[in-house]
C-alpha positions, -999 to +999 in steps of 0.1 A: +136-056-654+152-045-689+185-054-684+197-045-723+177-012-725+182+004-681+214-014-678+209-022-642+240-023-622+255-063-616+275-074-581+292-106-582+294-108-544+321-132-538+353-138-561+361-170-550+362-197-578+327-197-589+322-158-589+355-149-600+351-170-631+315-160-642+323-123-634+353-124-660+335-141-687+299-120-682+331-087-683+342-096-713+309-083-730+292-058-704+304-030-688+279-030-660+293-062-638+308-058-606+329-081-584+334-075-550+366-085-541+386-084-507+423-082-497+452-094-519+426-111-540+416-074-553+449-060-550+462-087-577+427-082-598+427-041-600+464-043-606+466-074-632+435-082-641+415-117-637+435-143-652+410-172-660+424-202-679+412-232-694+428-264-680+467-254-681+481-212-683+488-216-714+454-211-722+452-180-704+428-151-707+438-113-687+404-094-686+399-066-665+370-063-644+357-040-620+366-042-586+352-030-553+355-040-519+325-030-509+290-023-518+286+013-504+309+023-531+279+023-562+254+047-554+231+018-571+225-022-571+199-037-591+208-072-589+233-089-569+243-124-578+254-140-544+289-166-549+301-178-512+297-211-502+271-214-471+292-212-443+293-171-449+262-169-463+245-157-432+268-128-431+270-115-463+230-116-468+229-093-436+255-076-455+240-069-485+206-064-468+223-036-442+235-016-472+209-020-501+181-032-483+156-058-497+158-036-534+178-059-559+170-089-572+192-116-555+204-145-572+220-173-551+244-198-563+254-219-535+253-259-533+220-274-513+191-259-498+203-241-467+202-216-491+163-214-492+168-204-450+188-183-446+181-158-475+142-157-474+147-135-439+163-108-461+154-108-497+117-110-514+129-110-546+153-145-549+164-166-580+185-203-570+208-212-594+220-249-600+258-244-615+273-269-635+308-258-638+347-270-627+365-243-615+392-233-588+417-212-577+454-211-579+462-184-564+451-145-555+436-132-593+445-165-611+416-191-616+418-226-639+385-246-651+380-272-673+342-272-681+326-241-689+291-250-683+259-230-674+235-224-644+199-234-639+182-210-624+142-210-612+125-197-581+102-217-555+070-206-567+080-204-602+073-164-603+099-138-620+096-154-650+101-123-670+134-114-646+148-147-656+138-145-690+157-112-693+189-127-672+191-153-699+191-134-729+208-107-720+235-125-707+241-154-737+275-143-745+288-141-714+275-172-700+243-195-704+220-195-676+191-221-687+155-216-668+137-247-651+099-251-634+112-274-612+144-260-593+142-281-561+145-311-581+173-298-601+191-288-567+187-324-556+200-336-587+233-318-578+237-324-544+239-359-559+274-354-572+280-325-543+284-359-522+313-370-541+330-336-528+337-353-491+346-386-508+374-377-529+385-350-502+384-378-479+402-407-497+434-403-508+427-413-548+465-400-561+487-430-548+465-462-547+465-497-557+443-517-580+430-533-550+417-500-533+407-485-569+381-512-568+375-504-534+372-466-543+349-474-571+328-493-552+320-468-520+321-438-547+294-451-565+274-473-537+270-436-517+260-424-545+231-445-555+223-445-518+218-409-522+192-415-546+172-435-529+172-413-502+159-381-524+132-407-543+121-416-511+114-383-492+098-374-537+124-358-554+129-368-588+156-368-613+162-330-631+185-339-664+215-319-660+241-320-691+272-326-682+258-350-650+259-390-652+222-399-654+207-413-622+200-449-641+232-450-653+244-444-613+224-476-606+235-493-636+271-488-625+271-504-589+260-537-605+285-540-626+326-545-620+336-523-587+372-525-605+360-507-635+339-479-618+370-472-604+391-471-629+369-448-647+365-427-616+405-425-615+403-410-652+378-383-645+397-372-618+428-372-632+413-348-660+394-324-637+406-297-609+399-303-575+367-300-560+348-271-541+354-293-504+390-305-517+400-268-519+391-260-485+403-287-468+438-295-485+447-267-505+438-238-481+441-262-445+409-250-433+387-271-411+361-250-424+333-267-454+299-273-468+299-309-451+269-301-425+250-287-455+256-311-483+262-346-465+248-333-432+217-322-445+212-364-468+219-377-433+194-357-420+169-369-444+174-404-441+167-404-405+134-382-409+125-415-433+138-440-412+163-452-445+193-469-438+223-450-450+257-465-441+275-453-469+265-416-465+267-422-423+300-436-425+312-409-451+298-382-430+310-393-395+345-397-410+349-362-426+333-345-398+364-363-375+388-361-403+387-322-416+392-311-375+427-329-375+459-307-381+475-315-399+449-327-422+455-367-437+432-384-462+424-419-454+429-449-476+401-467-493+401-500-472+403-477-439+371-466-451+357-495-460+366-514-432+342-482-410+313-491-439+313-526-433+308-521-398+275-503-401+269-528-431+267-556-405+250-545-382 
């Protein structure tokens, strides 16, 4: 697949954060990307263009981008880069399949593995990306981030090499998409710092104490590790990620001062947008997230290995209660701790 000399045709399927973002920067240098937009959201974008910004709006960019609403309206798809979170997955693949068949070359960028299930019924030809990148959206055609980063992509079976070789060079100005041999483990390596997603959703981390910042630093970090273990156990093994804490320094961290992990935590968050599960559950009131396939799925594993895993149990138990409620309430640190001791002592 010449990308640079056929100039395939590109769909972004998906403009929420993640898609919206990476179609506007890959728009910015070629004329062949699509984003399939819906509703207001493409109203705003066809009329105004895609405002991306970097941290605050005065930083702002206006690109225009192509817009459709849906995929019958090119005669042609040659490669169709897949942006929704898992939860809608299933449909849009039979989407996508229903209207182009199993002819483009499918790249998916969703968090986990449940991923690898659903899409395998539809697609021969599929590429899982790892993406490292903070993004989010204000509102209908306006989307913030504060770490432009890059995507990993690789393949089970480590075949279209030459597709991905051709994705990455043709797309270097747009944005870097890096190749690995060993996807899974860079997957894992993610879902790692996915976890923290139900943590900070869960825990209300914008009016606390220095009692419950130690507290906060301590089950942030301690769930953390625990996932580790958990991925070591069932042979998964660290993928170095830029941009990532190292696993050892993970480990390194719940020996030392809980007070100053959490301090530390409450300056990264104060300096980066809200998370992925954050954005569902408070901004947009849904009781609607990736919880069953990010901390569901470490749960999962840990039983299948008989490994103890009250921090991620606990975690898990309490979002899956928690997000249901309406109005939705974070919990305070101790609350939460108090629910992890419990299963700590038994």
């Amino acid at each position: 697949m010449e990308i640079t000399q056929n100039k395939p045709v590109i769909v972004i399927y998906g403009a929420g954060a993640i898609g919206a973002t990476i179609g506007g920067w890959l728009s910015s240098h070629y004329d062949k990307i699509y984003l399939l937009a819906r509703g207001e959201n493409a109203r705003v974008i066809k009329t105004k263009g895609l405002v991306i910004y970097e941290n605050t709006l005065e930083n702002k960019n206006v690109i225009k981008v192509n817009i459709i609403e849906d995929l019958n309206e090119l005669e042609k798809i040659d490669v169709v880069i897949i942006a929704v979170k898992n939860y809608d997955l299933e449909e849009v693949a039979k989407d996508i399949y229903a209207k182009v068949g199993d002819k483009p070359l499918v790249i998916a960028l969703q968090n986990g593995v449940e991923n690898q299930k659903i899409l395998p019924k539809y697609f021969s030809k599929i590429i899982y990306g790892v993406i490292i990148l903070s993004a989010w959206r204000d509102e209908p055609g306006i989307y913030g981030y504060n770490i432009k980063g890059y995507v990993i992509i690789g393949t089970l079976t480590n075949s279209l090499q030459a597709e991905m070789k051709t994705i990455k060079y043709s797309f270097i100005r747009g944005f870097k998409f890096k190749i690995s041999q060993n996807i899974q483990d860079a997957i894992h390596t993610k879902l790692i710092f996915n976890l923290s997603n139900s943590i900070i959703t869960l825990i209300n981390h914008t009016e606390i104490d220095k009692k419950s910042v130690s507290i906060l630093g301590h089950i942030y970090y301690n769930t953390l590790v625990e996932g580790i273990s958990i991925f070591e156990a069932a042979g998964f093994k660290e993928h170095r990620l830029p941009g990532l804490i190292p696993w050892n320094v993970l480990k390194k961290t719940v020996q030392g001062s809980d007070e100053k992990s959490g301090i530390m935590l409450i300056n990264r968050l104060e300096a980066s947008g809200p998370n992925s599960m954050t954005q569902d559950i408070i901004m947009r009131q849904k009781t609607q997230s990736e919880l069953e396939h990010l901390n569901g799925y470490i749960v999962n594993l840990a039983k299948n290995w008989g490994i103890s895993a009250p921090y991620n149990n606990t975690i898990y138990e309490l979002c899956k209660s928690q997000f249901q409620k309406k109005p939705y309430e974070q919990l305070k640190a101790d609350t939460v701790w108090n629910h992890i001791q419990q299963k700590l002592n038994r």
